[in-house]
C-alpha positions as CSV (number, residue, x, y, z in Angstrom):
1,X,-159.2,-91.9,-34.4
2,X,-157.9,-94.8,-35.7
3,X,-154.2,-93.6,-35.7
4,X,-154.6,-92.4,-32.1
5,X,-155.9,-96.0,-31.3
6,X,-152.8,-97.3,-32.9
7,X,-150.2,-94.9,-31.1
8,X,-151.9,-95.8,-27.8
9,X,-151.4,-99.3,-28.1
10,X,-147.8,-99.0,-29.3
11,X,-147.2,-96.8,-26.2
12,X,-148.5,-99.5,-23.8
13,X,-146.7,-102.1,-25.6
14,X,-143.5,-99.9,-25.1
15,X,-144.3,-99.5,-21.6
16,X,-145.3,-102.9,-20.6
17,X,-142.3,-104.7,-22.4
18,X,-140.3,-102.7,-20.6
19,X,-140.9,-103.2,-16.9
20,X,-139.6,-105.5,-14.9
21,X,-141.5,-108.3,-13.5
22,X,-141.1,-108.4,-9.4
23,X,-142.7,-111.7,-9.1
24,X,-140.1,-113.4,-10.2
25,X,-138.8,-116.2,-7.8
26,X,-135.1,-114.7,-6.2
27,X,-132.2,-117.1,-7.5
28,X,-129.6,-118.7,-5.5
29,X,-127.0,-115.6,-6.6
30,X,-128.1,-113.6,-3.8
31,X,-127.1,-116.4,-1.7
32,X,-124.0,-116.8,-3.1
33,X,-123.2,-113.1,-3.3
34,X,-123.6,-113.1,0.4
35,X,-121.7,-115.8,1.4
36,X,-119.2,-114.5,-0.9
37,X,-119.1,-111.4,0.7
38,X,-118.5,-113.1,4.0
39,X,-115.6,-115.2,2.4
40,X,-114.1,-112.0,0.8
41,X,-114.6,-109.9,4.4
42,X,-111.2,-109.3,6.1
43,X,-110.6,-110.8,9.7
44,X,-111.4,-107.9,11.7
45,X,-114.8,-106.7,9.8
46,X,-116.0,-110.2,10.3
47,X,-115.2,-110.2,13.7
48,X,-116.9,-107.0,13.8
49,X,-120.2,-107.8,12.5
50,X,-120.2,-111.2,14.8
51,X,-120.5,-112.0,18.0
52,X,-117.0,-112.0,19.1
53,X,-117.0,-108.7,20.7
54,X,-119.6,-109.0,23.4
55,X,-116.9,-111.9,24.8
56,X,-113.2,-110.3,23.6
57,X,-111.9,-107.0,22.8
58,X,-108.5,-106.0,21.6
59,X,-106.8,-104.9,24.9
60,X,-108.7,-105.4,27.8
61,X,-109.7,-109.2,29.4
62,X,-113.6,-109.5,29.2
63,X,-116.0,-112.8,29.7
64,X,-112.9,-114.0,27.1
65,X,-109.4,-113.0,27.0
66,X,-108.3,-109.7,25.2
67,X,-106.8,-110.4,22.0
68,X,-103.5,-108.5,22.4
69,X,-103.7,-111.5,25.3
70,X,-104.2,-114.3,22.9
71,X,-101.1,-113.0,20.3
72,X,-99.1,-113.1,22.9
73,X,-99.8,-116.8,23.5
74,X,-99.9,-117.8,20.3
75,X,-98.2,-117.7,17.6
76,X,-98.4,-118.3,13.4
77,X,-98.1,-121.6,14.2
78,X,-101.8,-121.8,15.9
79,X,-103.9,-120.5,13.4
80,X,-105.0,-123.7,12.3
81,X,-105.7,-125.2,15.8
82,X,-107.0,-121.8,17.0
83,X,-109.1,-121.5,13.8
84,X,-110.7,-125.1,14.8
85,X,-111.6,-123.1,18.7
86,X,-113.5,-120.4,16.7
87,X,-115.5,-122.8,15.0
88,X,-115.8,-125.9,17.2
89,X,-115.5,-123.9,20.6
90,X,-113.2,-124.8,23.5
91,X,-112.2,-124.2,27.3
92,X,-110.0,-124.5,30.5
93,X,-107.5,-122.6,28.3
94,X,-108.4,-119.4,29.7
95,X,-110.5,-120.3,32.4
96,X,-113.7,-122.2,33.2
97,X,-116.0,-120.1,31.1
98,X,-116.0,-121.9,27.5
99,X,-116.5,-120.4,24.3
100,X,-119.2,-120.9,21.8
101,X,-118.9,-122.7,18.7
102,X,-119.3,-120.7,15.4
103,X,-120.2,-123.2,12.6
104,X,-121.4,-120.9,10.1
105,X,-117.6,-119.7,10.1
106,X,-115.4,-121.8,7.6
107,X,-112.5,-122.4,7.8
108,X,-110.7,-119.6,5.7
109,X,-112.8,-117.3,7.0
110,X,-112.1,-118.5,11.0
111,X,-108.1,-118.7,9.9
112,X,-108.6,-114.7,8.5
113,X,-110.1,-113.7,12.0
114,X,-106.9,-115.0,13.9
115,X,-104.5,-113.9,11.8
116,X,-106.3,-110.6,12.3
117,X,-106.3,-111.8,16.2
118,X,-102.6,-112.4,16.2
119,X,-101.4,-108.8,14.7
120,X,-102.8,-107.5,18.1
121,X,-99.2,-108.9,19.6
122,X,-98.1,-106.3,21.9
């Protein structure tokens, strides 16, 4: 009996040493996984997964103009000042309709979305 006693509790010793506690507070590393997932993201999947699409699309002139539209104005030169328009916003460039500002976009990540923009070029 007494053996049987003993084999029990090094069974639920086993068990319990080996499970993983799910209370544990979450760290910061799923943060920082996700943001950088975001940073590693090309320029078209995060434009994808934003909301730059329900304003643009590649070839055709929406509330916003096409993209193909927009390489054709600009060039390698812009990315830095058209990277600035993603995040800070802007208008009267394409009309009277202005465009949102996108602050949780840095700026590597706003300069990989119009580089991305500018290979639309006709």
């Amino acid at each position: 009996m007494k053996k049987l006693f003993l084999a029990g509790m090094a069974g639920f010793f086993v068990i319990s040493c080996s499970k993983k506690e799910t209370s544990e507070p979450q760290s910061t590393e799923s943060k920082d996984v996700a943001t950088s997932v975001v940073s590693n993201s090309s320029g078209q999947t995060m434009i994808e997964t934003s909301d730059c699409l329900s304003c643009h699309s590649i070839d055709e002139r929406m509330i916003g103009p096409s993209y193909k539209e927009i390489a054709e104005k600009y060039s390698e030169k812009d990315i830095e000042l058209l990277a600035s328009k993603i995040i800070e916003g802007g208008s009267g460039v394409w009309g009277s309709v202005p465009m949102q500002p996108h602050p949780q976009f840095s700026k590597e990540d706003a300069k990989k979305m119009v580089e991305y923009i500018l290979k639309q070029k006709k």
